[in-house]
C-alpha positions in Angstrom: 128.8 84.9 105.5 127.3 85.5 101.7 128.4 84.7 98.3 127.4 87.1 95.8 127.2 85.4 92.9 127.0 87.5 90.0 130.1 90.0 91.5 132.1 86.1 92.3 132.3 88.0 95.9 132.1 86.8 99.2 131.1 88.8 101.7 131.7 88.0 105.3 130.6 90.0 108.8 131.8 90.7 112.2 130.6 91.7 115.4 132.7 94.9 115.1 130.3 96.8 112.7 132.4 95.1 109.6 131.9 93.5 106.3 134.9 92.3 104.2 134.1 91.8 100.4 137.0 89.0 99.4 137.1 88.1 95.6 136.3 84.5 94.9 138.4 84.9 91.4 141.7 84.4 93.0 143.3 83.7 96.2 142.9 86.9 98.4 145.2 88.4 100.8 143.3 91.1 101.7 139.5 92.3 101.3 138.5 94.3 98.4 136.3 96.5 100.4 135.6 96.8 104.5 132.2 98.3 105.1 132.0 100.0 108.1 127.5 99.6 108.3 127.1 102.2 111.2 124.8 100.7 113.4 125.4 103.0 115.9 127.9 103.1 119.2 128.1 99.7 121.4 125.8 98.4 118.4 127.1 95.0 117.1 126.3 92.8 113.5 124.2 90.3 114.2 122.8 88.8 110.8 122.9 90.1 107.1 121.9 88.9 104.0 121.8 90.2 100.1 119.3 89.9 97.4 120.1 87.3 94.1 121.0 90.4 91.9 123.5 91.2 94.4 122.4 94.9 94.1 121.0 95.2 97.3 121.5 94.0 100.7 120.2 94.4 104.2 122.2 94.6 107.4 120.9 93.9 111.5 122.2 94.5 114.9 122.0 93.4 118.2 119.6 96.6 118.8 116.5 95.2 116.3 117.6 97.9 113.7 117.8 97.2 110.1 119.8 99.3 107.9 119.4 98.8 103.9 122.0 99.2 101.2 121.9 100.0 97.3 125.0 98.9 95.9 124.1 99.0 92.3 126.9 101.2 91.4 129.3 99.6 93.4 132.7 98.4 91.0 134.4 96.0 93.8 137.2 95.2 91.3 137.9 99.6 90.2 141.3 101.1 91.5 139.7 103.1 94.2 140.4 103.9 97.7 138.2 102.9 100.6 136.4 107.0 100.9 135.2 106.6 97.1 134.2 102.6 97.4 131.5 103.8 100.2 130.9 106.8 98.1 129.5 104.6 95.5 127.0 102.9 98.1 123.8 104.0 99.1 122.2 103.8 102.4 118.4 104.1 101.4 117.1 103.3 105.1 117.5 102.7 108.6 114.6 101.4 110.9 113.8 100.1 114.2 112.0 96.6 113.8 112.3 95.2 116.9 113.2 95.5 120.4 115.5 93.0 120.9 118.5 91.2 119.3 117.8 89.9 115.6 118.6 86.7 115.3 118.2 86.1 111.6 117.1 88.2 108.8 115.9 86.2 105.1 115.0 87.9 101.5 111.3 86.7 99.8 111.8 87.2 96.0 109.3 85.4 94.8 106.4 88.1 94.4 106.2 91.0 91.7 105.0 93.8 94.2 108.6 93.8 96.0 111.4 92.2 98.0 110.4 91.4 101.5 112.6 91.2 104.1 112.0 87.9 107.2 113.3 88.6 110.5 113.3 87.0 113.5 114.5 88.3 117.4 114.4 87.4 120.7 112.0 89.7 121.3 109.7 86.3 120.4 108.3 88.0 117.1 109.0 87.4 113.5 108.3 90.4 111.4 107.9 91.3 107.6 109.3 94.5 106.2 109.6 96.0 102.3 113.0 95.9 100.6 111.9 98.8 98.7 110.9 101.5 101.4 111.2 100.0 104.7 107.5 99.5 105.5 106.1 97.1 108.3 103.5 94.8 106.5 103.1 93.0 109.9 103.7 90.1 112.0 103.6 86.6 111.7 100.6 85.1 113.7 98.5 88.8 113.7 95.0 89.7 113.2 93.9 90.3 110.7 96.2 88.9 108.0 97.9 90.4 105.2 96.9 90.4 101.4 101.1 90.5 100.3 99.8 90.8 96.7 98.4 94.3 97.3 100.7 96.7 98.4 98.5 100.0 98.3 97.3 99.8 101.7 101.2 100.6 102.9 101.5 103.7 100.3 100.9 106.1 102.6 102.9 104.9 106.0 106.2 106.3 106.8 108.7 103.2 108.5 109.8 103.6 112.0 113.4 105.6 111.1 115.9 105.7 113.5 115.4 109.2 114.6 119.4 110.0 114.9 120.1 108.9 111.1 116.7 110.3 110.3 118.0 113.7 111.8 120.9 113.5 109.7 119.7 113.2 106.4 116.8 115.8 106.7 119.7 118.3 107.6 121.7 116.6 104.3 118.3 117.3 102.5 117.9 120.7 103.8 121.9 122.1 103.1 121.3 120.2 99.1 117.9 122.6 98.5 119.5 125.4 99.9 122.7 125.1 97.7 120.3 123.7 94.7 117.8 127.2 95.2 120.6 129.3 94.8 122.3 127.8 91.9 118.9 127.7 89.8 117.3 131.6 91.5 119.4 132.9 87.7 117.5 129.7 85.6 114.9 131.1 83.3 112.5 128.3 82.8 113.1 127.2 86.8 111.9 130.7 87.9 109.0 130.6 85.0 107.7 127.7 87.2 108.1 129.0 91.0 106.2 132.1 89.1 103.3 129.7 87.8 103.1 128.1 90.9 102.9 131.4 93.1 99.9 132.4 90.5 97.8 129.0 91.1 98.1 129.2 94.7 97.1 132.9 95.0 94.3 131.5 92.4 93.2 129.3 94.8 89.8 129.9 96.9 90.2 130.4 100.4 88.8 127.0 102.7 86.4 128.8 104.1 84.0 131.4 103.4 84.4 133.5 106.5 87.3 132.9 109.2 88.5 134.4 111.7 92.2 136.5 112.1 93.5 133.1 113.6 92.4 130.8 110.8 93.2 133.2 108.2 96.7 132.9 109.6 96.6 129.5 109.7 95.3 128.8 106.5 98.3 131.3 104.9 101.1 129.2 106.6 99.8 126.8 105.1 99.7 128.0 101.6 103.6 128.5 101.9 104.4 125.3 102.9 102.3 124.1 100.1 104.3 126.1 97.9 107.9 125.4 99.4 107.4 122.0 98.5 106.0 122.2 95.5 109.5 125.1 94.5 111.3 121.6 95.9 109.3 119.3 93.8 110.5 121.0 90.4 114.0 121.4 91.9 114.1 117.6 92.1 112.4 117.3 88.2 115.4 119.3 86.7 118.2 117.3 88.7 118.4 114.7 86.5 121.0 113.0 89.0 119.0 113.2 91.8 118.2 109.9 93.3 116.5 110.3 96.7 114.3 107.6 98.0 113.4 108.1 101.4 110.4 110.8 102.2 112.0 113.8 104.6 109.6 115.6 106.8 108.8 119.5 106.0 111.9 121.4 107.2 110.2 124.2 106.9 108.1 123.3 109.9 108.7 123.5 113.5 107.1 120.6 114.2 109.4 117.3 114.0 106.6 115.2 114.2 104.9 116.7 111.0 104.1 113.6 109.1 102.8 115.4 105.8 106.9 115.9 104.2 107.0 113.5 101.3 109.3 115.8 98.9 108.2 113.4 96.0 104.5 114.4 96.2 103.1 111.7 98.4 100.7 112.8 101.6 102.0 110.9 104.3 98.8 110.9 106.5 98.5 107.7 108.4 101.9 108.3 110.7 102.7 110.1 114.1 105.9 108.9 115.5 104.9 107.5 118.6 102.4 105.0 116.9 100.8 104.0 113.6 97.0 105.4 113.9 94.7 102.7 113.5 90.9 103.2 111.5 88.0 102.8 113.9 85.6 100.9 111.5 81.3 100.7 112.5 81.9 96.8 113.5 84.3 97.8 115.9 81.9 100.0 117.4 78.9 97.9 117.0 81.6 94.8 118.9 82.1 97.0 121.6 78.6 98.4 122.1 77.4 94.4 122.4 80.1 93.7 125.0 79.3 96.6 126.8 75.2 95.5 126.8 76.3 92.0 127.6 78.2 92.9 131.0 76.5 96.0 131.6 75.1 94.0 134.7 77.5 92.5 135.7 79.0 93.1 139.1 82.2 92.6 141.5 82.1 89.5 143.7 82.7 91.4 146.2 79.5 93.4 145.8 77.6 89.6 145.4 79.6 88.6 148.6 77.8 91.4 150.7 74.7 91.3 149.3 74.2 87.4 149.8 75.5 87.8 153.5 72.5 90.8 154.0 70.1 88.3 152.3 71.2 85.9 154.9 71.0 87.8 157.5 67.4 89.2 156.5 66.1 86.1 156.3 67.8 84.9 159.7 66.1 87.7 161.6 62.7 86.7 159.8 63.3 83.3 161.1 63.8 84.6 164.8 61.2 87.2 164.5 58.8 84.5 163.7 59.8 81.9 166.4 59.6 84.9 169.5 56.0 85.1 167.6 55.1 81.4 168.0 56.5 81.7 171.7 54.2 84.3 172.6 51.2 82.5 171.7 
């Protein structure tokens, strides 16, 4: 349960995927709004939790997901139906945090570079994410630590979206450029653009001085994608209701995996899906060099078991040789 106090709302949760906004300014008989959050089939609520300004507010399931929503615009109190309530929210992400049940999820709003979101699951780690994009700054207890005032090192990483809700909004993305390209193909100053950008790219020098067939090829498909998302970058600058947040991967690859798709601008180089790529600094390799040079002669106890018992019986065969010796004499 959480009482939003600037709306006078309170909001309250249920197993069942449900949240019930009841207004606090009379007595209710029935809720304002039911939420249905989408966690996904056999999914249940398990702990949610809104910001001060009650204009945003993050939701968790017995999965380790955590969904975020934007309800800035949201009018509780207008004479709407239930489709054009959820209309008026905004899911701006949904990741995978953990791999268990969350237990309990809290809001840090006490630093200028963003929200952070707490949350704790039974998968025995407590975890810190941005309100803002979704980011994983870390966990509590790692090494090394975190600098929370400085945010830059987390530009350029991609959260861990739930690939299914991921899916689903590239193809939203996809169908809304599509439609958006063909309304603006008559636009005069749109196609001035698309031309100026055709003409710098053509501009451009080629990578290499000489290259084969293959990386000639290469090196064009890249140019195109290049300039597909720089046609989708104006697109965005002359819809002026456009209000996107989360980076989409390049539909105009193949490759799902392609981690370079920011449609705002922004390389996203330090992502694969399977795993966040981590920097191989000199002192790692100088740390592992020294370990290696400091068991380099090391060996099995095994190996020491055998060789002791050859010793032994060296030395036990010396000691026999040498008494047959004394006999003789």
């Amino acid at each position: 349960m959480e009482i939003l106090d600037d709306l006078r709302v309170l909001v309250s949760g249920t197993a069942d995927q449900k949240l019930r906004f009841w207004d606090l300014k009379e007595i209710p008989k029935k809720p304002l709004f039911t939420l249905d959050i989408d966690h996904g089939a056999g999914e249940s609520l398990t702990a949610f939790k809104a910001t001060s300004d009650s204009k945003f507010f993050v939701t968790a399931d017995t999965h380790g997901q955590i969904k975020c929503w934007n309800m800035s615009k949201l009018d509780l109190r207008a004479d709407l139906d239930e489709k054009e309530m959820r209309a008026q929210l905004r899911d701006e992400w949904f990741i995978s945090a953990h791999r268990k049940i969350i237990n309990s999820i809290s809001l840090v709003e006490s630093f200028p570079s963003d929200i952070f979101i707490i949350s704790a699951s039974s998968d025995c780690n407590i975890l810190l994410h941005r309100l803002s994009n979704g980011v994983k700054i870390g966990q509590l207890g790692q090494e090394p630590l975190w600098n929370i005032h400085d945010m830059e090192r987390y530009a350029n990483i991609r959260p861990y979206y739930v690939r299914e809700w991921f899916n689903e909004r590239r193809e939203k993305f996809k169908k809304y450029v599509e439609v958006k390209m063909s309304s603006m193909k008559d636009d005069a100053s749109f196609k001035a653009k698309c031309a100026l950008l055709e003409t710098d790219m053509k501009s451009k020098p080629p990578s290499k001085r000489y290259m084969t067939q293959r990386e000639e090829k290469e090196e064009a498909e890249k140019r195109a994608k290049e300039l597909h998302r720089d046609k989708i970058k104006q697109l965005i600058a002359y819809d002026e209701f456009y209000e996107e947040t989360v980076p989409f991967a390049d539909f105009s690859s193949d490759d799902e995996e392609d981690p370079h798709a920011d449609m705002k601008g922004k390389a996203l180089t330090m992502y694969n899906w399977k795993s966040q790529r981590r920097q191989v600094r000199q002192r790692d390799v100088d740390k592992a060099e020294e370990r290696h040079q400091s068991v380099k002669d090391w060996k099995n106890s095994k190996v020491l078991i055998a060789e002791a018992k050859e010793l032994m019986a060296r030395a036990k065969k010396t000691v026999e040789s040498g008494q047959e010796r004394s006999n003789k004499i």
